[in-house]
C-alpha positions in Angstrom: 2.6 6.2 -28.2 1.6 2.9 -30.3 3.8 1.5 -32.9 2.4 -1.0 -35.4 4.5 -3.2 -36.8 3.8 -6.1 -39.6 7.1 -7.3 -39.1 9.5 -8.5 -36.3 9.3 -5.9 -33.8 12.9 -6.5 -32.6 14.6 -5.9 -36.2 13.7 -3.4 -38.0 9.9 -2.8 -37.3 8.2 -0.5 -39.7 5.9 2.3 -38.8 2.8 2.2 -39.6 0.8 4.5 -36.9 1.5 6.2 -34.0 -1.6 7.3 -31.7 -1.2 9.0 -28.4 -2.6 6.7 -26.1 -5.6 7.4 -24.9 -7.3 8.2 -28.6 -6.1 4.5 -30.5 -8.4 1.5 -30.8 -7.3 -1.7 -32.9 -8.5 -4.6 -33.5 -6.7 -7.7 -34.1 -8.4 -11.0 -35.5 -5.2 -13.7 -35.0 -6.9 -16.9 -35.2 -10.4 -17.2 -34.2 -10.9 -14.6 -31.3 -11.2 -11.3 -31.9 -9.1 -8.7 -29.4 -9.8 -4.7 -30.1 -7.1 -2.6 -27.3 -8.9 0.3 -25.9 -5.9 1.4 -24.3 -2.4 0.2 -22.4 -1.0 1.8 -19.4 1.9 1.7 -17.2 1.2 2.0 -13.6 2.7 1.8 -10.0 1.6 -2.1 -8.5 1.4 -2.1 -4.5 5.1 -2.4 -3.9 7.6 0.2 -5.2 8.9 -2.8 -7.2 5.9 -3.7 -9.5 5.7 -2.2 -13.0 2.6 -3.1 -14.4 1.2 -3.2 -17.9 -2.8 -3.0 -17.3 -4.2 -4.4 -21.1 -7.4 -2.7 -21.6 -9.3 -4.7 -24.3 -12.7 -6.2 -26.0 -12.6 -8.9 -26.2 -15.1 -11.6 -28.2 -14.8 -15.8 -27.7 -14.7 -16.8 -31.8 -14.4 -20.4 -30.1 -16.5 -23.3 -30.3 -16.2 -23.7 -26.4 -16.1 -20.9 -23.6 -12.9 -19.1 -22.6 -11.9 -16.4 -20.8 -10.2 -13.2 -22.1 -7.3 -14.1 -19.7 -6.9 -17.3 -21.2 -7.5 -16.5 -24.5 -5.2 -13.2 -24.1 -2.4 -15.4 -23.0 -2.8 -18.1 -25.7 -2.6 -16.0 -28.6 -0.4 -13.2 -27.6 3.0 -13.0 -26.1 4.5 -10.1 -24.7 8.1 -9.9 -24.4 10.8 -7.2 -23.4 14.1 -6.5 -24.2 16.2 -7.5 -20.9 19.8 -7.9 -20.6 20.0 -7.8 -24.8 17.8 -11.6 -24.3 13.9 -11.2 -25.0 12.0 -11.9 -22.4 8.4 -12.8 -21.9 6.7 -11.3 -19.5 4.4 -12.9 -16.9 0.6 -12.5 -16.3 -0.4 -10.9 -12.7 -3.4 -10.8 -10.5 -4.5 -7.4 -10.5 -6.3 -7.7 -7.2 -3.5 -8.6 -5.9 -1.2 -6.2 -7.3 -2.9 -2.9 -8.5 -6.3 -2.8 -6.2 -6.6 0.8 -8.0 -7.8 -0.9 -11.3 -12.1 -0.7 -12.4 -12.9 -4.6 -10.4 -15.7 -4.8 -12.8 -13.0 -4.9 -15.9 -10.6 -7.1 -13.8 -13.2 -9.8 -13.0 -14.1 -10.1 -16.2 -11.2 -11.4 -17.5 -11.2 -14.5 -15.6 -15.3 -14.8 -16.5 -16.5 -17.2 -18.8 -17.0 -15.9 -22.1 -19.8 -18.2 -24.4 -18.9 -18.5 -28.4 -19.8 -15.2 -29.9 -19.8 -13.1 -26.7 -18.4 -9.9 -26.2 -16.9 -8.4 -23.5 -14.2 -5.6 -22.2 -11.4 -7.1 -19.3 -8.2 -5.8 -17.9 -5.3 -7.9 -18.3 -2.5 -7.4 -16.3 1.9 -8.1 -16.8 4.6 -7.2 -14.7 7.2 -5.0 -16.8 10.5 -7.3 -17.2 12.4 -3.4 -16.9 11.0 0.2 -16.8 12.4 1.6 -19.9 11.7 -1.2 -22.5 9.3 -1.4 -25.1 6.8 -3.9 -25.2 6.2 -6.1 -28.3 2.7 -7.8 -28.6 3.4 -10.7 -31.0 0.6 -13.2 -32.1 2.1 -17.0 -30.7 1.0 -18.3 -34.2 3.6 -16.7 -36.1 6.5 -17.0 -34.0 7.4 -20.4 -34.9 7.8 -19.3 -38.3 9.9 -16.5 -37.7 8.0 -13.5 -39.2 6.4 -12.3 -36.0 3.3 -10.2 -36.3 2.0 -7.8 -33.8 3.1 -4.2 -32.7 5.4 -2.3 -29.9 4.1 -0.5 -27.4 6.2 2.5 -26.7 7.5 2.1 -22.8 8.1 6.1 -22.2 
């Protein structure tokens, strides 16, 4: 389930939708780049230990200089967990490295060079911080000023 929130996620966030998740699609404009989830999904990594969040998105360089979806991904969105009652941000993987199950064609495209005004779809992958958490995706450019903008993903 997807909960959109327009305000801090950790405080009171207030619903807006809820999709299952395999029907939702959204797209997000934050500062230049334009990111449109097709889905989000927990799976299994190669060791029993890994929990990993596999991004599903289209993504299109509004840049004046190439990018690539990984990079852009992880400059304008931070995910965090709740761990321990202390937010946490949760780190960026190698899928080939970690979930070899994942379509290669949609991994490797994340770390491809994307020219201004380009579309394309990518995988992006994050270790889970914990198991049970929700996820928030908040946009970097309005954490600084305390109002944070994104939307929880629903860790059940």
């Amino acid at each position: 389930m997807l909960l959109l929130a327009k305000q801090n996620y950790l405080k009171r966030p207030r619903l807006i939708q809820t999709r299952p998740m395999y029907h939702f699609r959204i797209a997000f404009k934050p500062i230049k780049n334009t990111y449109t989830f097709k889905s989000i999904t927990k799976v299994k990594g190669n060791s029993d230990e890994d929990n990993i969040l596999l991004v599903d998105i289209s993504f299109t360089n509004n840049e004046e200089t190439a990018t690539t979806p990984y990079m852009g991904f992880a400059v304008d969105w931070d995910l965090q967990q709740t761990n321990d009652n202390k937010n946490e941000s949760l780190s960026p993987v190698d899928l080939k490295e970690v979930h070899t199950d994942t379509n290669q064609e949609l991994v490797d495209n994340a770390n491809k060079e994307v020219n201004p005004g380009e579309t394309v779809d990518a995988i992006v992958g994050y270790r889970l911080a914990n198991n049970t958490e929700d996820v928030g995706f908040i946009l970097r450019s309005t954490i600084s000023r305390d109002n944070h903008k994104g939307f929880a993903w629903s860790n059940q």
